[in-house]
N, C-alpha and C positions, 0 to 999 in steps of 0.2 A: 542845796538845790532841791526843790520840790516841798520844802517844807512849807510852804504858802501854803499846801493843802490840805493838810493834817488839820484836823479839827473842824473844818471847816464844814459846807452843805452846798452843793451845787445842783443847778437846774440846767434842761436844755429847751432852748427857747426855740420855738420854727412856727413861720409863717405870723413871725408878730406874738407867737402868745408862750407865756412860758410855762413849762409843765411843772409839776411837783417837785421836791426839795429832796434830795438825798443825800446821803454820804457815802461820797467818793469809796470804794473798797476795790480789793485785787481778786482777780480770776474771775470765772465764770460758772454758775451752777452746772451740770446735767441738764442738758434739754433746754438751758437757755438758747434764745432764739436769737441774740448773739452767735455762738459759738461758731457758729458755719462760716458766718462773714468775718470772724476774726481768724479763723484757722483759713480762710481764701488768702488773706489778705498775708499770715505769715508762710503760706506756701507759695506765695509769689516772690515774694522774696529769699526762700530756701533756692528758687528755681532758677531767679535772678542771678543768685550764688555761683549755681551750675553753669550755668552759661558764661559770666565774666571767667570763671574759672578754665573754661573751655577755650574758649577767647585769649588766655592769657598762655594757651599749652603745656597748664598742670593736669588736666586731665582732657581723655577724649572717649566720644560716643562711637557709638556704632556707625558704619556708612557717613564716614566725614567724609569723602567725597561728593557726597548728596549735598548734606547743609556742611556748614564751615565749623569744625571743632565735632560733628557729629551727632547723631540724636542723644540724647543722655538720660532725658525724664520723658514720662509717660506718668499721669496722674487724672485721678478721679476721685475727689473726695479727698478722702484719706486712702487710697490704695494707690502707691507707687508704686511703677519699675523704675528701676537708673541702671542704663545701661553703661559700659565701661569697654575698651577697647583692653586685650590682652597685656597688658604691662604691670608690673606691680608696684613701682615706683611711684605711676601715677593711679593706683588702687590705694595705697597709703597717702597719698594726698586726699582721696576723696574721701578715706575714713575721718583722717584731721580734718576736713572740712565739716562730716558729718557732725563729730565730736562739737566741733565751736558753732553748731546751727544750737546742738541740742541745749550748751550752753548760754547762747542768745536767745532763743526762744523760751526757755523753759521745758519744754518738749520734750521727750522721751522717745528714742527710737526701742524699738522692741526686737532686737536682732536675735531674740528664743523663734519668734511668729516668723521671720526673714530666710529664706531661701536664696542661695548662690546657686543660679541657673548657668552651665558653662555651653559655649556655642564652641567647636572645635577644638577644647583644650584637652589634652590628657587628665589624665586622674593625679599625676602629681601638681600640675598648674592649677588646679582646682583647689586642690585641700592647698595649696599656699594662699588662694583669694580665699576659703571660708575660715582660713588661719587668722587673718590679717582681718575680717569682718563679723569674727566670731558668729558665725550663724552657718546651718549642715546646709548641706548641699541637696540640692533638686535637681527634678529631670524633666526634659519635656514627654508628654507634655503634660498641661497645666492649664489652669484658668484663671482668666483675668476679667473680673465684671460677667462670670458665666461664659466669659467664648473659650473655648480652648484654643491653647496657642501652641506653635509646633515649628519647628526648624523646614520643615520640608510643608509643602501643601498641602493644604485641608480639604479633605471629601465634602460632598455635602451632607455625607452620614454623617459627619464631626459638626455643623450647624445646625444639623434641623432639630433636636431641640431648644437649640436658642427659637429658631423661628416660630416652631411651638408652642414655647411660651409668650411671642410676642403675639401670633394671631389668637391662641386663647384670651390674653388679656383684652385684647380688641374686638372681639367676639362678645364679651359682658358687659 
């Protein structure tokens, strides 16, 4: 299956005309202007993942009361959170899940760069999720896209840098 393509040269034609001749090849350079829409399009599908899986009650998010199965992801780019509800049973399912994304995708999770943030848990409940996800533990608070984030509520001394930088940028 797919050998039809080997060897071969293809064009993509739009709007009637066709463009130039290439050969079909795997991956994407650095700074190809691909990358963004293809890395969208497989974290829609990682995210997809999350949710059937949440749906299915192998794992759950935070405040499932709120949404059904709970929040789970938070993404922008390439910066996720996945949040996780205290269980561990269902914290090893979502590492086998991570495990067969990384598999399916080709993709690489970096769980050295990954922090296990714990909301209410002891220190022993903790080092069993950065056991089970191999990657150390963090603390609030932290930042996500420049805001910081925090278990309890934020001042507006914890914001106004960010606002700083958005009115400086608006400013020039």
């Amino acid at each position: 299956m797919g050998e039809w393509l080997e060897g071969g040269s293809i064009c993509v034609r739009l709007n009637d005309v066709n463009g130039g001749y290439f050969k079909p090849g795997k991956g994407f350079r650095q700074g190809d202007p691909l990358s963004p829409l293809l890395f969208n399009l497989v974290a829609n599908v990682f995210t997809r993942m999350l949710m059937k899986a949440a749906g299915e009650r192998l794992i759950t998010g935070l405040l499932p009361e709120v949404r059904d199965g709970g929040i789970i992801i938070l993404q922008y780019a390439d910066d996720t959170l996945l949040f996780l509800d205290n269980n561990l049973d269902k914290a090893r399912a979502l590492k086998w899940m991570l495990s067969c994304f990384e598999q399916l995708s080709g993709l690489k999770i970096n769980y050295d760069k990954s922090d296990l943030v714990p909301i209410g848990m002891d220190h022993e409940e903790t080092k069993n999720f950065a056991q089970i996800f191999c990657c150390k533990i963090g603390s609030f608070p932290f930042k996500y896209l420049g805001v910081p984030l925090h278990h309890s509520k934020l001042g507006s001394e914890d914001l106004q840098p960010v606002v700083d930088k958005i009115l400086k940028r608006v400013a020039v």
